[in-house]
N, C-alpha and C positions, 0 to 999 in steps of 0.2 A: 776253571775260574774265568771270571769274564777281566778283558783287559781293556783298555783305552790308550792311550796319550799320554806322555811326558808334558810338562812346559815347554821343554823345548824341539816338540811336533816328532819325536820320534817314540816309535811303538812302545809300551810298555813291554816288558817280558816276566812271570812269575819269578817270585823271588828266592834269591838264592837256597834261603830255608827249606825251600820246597820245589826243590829240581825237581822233584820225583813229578811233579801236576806238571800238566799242558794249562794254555791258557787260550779261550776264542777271544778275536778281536774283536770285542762287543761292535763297533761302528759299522763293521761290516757287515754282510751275508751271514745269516747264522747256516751250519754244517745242514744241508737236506734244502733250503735255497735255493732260487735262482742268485745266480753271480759267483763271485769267489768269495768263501768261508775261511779263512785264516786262523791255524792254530798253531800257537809257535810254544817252541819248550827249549830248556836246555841241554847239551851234548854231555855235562858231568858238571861237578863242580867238586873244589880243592877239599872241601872237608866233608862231601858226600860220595865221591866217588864218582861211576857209571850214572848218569839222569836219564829221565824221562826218555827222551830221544838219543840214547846214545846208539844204536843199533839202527838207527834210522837212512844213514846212505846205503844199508843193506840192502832195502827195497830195491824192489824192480817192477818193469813194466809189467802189468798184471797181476802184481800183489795186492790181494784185497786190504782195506782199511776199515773200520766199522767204527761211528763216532755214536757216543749213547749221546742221547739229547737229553735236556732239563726236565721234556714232557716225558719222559718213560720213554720215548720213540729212539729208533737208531735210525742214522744213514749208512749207507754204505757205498764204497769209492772204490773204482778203481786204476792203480798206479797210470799214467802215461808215462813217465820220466822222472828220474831225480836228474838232478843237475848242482853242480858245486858255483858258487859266482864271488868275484871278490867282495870283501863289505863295499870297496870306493867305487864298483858297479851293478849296484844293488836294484833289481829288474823290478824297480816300483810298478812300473806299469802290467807288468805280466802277473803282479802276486794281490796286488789293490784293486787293481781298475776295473771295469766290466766283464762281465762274462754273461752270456746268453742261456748257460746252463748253470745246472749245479755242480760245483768245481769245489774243490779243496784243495789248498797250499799249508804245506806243513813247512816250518821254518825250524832250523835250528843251526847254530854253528859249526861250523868244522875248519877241513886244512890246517894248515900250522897253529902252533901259537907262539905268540908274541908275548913273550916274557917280558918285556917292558910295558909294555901297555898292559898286560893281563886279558888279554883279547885274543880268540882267534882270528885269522886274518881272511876268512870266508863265509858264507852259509850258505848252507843244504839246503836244500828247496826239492818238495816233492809235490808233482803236477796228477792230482787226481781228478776224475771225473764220479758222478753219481752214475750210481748201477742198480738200486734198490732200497 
């Protein structure tokens, strides 16, 4: 599903209903691009269980990723890094901003959670590159 923007300028993310879908961030680089592609999903959810990306800090450097595209076409990425960051330092620049190549950043939450808030208190972020 394609996503965008909140009112209040922070990313949209698929909704709960449907943990199971990832979503691109239409604004951006679409997956097969030059720049960074942006797909973010959920880690579970209370009345679904395991979501879309819950198995996702599994990756590792060199694990392939294969995104189908809208036109029938796929890209395919591969791992450099996952990495965990808190939300209050959230590496806008390393997951938005430019890129020279075709990149994929896969977002989803993890580390703890905050039973108060109902929030984890990080995101997974996985740094891919295009490879075909």
């Amino acid at each position: 599903m394609s996503l965008g923007t909140n009112p209040d300028g922070t990313v949209q993310v698929p909704p709960l209903d449907q943990a199971q879908r990832a979503g691109w961030y239409e604004p951006g680089a679409s997956p097969g691009e030059v720049g960074n592609a942006v797909i973010v999903g959920h880690v579970d959810s209370a009345k679904l269980g395991p979501a879309v990306f819950f198995e996702l800090g599994s990756l590792k450097a060199g694990d392939p990723i294969t995104v189908a595209r809208s036109d029938g076409t796929s890209a395919t990425f591969t791992v450099n890094e996952v990495k965990s960051y808190p939300k209050t330092s959230f590496p806008t620049e390393l997951v938005y901003g430019p890129s020279d190549k075709a990149s994929l950043r896969v977002v989803t939450c993890g580390g703890d959670f905050d039973q108060t808030a109902s929030s984890y208190l990080n995101n997974v972020i996985v740094f891919a590159t295009m490879t075909a």
